[in-house]
C-alpha positions in Angstrom: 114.4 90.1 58.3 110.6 89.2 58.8 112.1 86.3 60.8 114.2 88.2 63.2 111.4 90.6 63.5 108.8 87.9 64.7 111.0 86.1 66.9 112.4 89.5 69.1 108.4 90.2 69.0 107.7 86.4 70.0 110.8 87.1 72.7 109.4 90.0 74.1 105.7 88.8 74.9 107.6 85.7 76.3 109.5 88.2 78.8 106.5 90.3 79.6 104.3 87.3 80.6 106.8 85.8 82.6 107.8 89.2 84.4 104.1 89.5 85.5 103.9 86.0 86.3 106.7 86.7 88.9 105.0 89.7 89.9 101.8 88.1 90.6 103.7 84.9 92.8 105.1 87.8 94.9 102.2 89.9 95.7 100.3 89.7 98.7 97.2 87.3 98.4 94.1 89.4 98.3 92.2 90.2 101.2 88.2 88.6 101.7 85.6 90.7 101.9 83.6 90.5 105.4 81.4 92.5 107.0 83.4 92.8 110.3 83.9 96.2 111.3 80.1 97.4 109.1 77.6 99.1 110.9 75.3 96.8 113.0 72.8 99.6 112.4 72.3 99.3 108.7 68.7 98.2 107.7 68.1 94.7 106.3 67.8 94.1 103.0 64.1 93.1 103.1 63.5 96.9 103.8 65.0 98.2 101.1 63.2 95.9 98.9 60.2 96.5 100.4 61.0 100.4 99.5 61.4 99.3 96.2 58.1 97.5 95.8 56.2 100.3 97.1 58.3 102.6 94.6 57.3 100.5 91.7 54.0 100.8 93.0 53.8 104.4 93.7 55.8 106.1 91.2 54.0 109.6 91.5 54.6 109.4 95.2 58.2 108.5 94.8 58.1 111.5 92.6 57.0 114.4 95.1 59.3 112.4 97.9 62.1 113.3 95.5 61.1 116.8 95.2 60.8 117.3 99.0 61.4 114.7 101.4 59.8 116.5 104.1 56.7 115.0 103.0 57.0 112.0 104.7 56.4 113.8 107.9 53.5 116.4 106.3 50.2 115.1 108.0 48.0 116.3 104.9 49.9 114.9 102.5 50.1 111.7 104.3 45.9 112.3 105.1 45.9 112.6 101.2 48.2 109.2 100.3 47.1 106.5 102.8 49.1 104.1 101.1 52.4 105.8 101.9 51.2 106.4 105.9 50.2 102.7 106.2 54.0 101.8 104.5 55.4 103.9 106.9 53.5 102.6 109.8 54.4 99.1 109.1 58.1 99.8 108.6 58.9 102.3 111.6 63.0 101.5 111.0 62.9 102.2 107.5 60.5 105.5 108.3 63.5 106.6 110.5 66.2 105.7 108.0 63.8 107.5 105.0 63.2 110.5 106.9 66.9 110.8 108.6 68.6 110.2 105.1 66.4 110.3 102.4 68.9 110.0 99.7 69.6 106.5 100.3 66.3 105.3 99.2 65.0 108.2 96.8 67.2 109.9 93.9 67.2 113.8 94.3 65.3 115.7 91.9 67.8 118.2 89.9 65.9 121.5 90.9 65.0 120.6 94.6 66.1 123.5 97.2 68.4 122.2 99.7 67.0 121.6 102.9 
Protein backbone atom coordinates (compact mmCIF):
# COMPACT_ATOMS: atom_id res chain seq x y z
CA UNK A 1 0.00 0.00 0.00
CA UNK A 2 3.00 2.34 0.90
CA UNK A 3 4.11 1.43 -2.57
CA UNK A 4 1.13 2.49 -4.49
CA UNK A 5 0.94 5.54 -2.29
CA UNK A 6 4.54 6.81 -3.28
CA UNK A 7 4.34 6.05 -6.81
CA UNK A 8 0.68 8.07 -7.51
CA UNK A 9 2.61 10.73 -5.23
CA UNK A 10 5.92 10.29 -7.42
CA UNK A 11 3.18 10.40 -10.61
CA UNK A 12 1.56 13.40 -9.68
CA UNK A 13 4.79 15.72 -9.08
CA UNK A 14 5.90 14.13 -12.44
CA UNK A 15 2.49 15.63 -14.11
CA UNK A 16 2.64 18.96 -12.31
CA UNK A 17 6.21 19.70 -13.39
CA UNK A 18 5.64 18.76 -16.84
CA UNK A 19 2.25 20.77 -17.04
CA UNK A 20 4.23 23.98 -16.03
CA UNK A 21 6.96 23.12 -18.12
CA UNK A 22 4.33 23.33 -21.06
CA UNK A 23 3.04 26.32 -19.68
CA UNK A 24 6.19 28.15 -19.45
CA UNK A 25 7.27 27.01 -23.47
CA UNK A 26 3.88 28.69 -24.32
CA UNK A 27 4.04 31.95 -22.63
CA UNK A 28 5.06 35.07 -24.10
CA UNK A 29 8.90 35.70 -23.59
CA UNK A 30 9.23 38.52 -21.09
CA UNK A 31 9.50 41.93 -21.99
CA UNK A 32 13.19 44.09 -21.24
CA UNK A 33 13.13 46.75 -19.22
CA UNK A 34 14.18 50.21 -20.99
CA UNK A 35 13.89 53.51 -20.29
CA UNK A 36 12.06 54.55 -23.54
CA UNK A 37 9.02 56.31 -22.98
CA UNK A 38 10.73 57.77 -18.96
CA UNK A 39 10.74 61.20 -18.42
CA UNK A 40 13.77 63.08 -20.00
CA UNK A 41 13.20 65.45 -17.12
CA UNK A 42 14.11 63.22 -14.18
CA UNK A 43 17.29 64.38 -12.24
CA UNK A 44 20.57 62.39 -12.57
CA UNK A 45 21.51 60.11 -10.22
CA UNK A 46 24.55 62.11 -9.05
CA UNK A 47 21.96 64.59 -7.59
CA UNK A 48 20.27 62.43 -5.57
CA UNK A 49 23.37 61.12 -4.17
CA UNK A 50 24.60 64.28 -3.67
CA UNK A 51 21.24 64.84 -1.48
CA UNK A 52 22.20 61.95 0.32
CA UNK A 53 25.63 63.04 1.29
CA UNK A 54 24.52 66.20 2.45
CA UNK A 55 21.66 64.26 4.47
CA UNK A 56 24.24 62.14 6.13
CA UNK A 57 25.93 65.18 6.78
CA UNK A 58 23.16 67.26 8.05
CA UNK A 59 20.89 65.18 9.80
CA UNK A 60 19.26 67.98 12.03
CA UNK A 61 18.69 69.88 8.90
CA UNK A 62 17.13 67.00 7.15
CA UNK A 63 15.09 66.92 10.24
CA UNK A 64 13.33 70.44 10.20
CA UNK A 65 13.12 69.92 6.12
CA UNK A 66 10.89 67.00 7.03
CA UNK A 67 8.83 68.94 9.39
CA UNK A 68 8.29 71.75 6.86
CA UNK A 69 9.69 71.82 3.56
CA UNK A 70 9.00 75.36 3.15
CA UNK A 71 12.23 76.01 4.64
CA UNK A 72 14.22 75.69 1.83
CA UNK A 73 12.88 78.88 0.62
CA UNK A 74 12.84 80.78 4.29
CA UNK A 75 15.68 83.41 3.95
CA UNK A 76 16.48 83.30 7.89
CA UNK A 77 16.59 79.94 8.12
CA UNK A 78 18.77 79.60 5.19
CA UNK A 79 20.86 83.05 6.85
CA UNK A 80 21.03 80.63 9.87
CA UNK A 81 22.24 77.13 7.92
CA UNK A 82 24.76 78.31 5.30
CA UNK A 83 25.58 74.93 4.55
CA UNK A 84 22.19 74.06 3.21
CA UNK A 85 22.06 77.76 1.01
CA UNK A 86 25.49 76.95 -0.49
CA UNK A 87 24.01 73.07 -1.42
CA UNK A 88 21.26 74.62 -2.84
CA UNK A 89 23.14 77.19 -4.78
CA UNK A 90 25.37 74.67 -6.25
CA UNK A 91 22.57 72.34 -7.34
CA UNK A 92 19.83 74.84 -8.70
CA UNK A 93 17.93 71.58 -10.58
CA UNK A 94 17.84 69.60 -7.57
CA UNK A 95 16.72 73.02 -5.54
CA UNK A 96 13.73 73.07 -8.06
CA UNK A 97 12.99 69.35 -7.86
CA UNK A 98 13.44 69.66 -3.67
CA UNK A 99 11.27 72.52 -3.33
CA UNK A 100 8.57 71.49 -6.21
CA UNK A 101 8.34 67.83 -4.63
CA UNK A 102 9.87 67.55 -1.51
CA UNK A 103 8.84 64.02 -0.78
CA UNK A 104 11.02 62.52 -3.22
CA UNK A 105 14.14 63.38 -1.45
CA UNK A 106 12.95 63.88 2.30
CA UNK A 107 10.47 61.29 4.31
CA UNK A 108 7.48 63.17 5.79
CA UNK A 109 7.36 63.63 9.42
CA UNK A 110 4.15 61.80 10.91
CA UNK A 111 2.66 65.06 12.61
CA UNK A 112 3.54 67.67 9.85
CA UNK A 113 0.34 69.93 8.70
CA UNK A 114 -0.35 69.54 5.09
CA UNK A 115 0.74 72.24 3.06
Amino acid sequence: MRLRIATVAAIAVTMLATAGGVRAENAAPPQAATSAGAPSSDLPLADYQAFDKFAAAHPEIVSDLSHNPQLMKDSEYLAKHPELRNFLSSHSELRSALINDPGDFIEPHGDRSPL
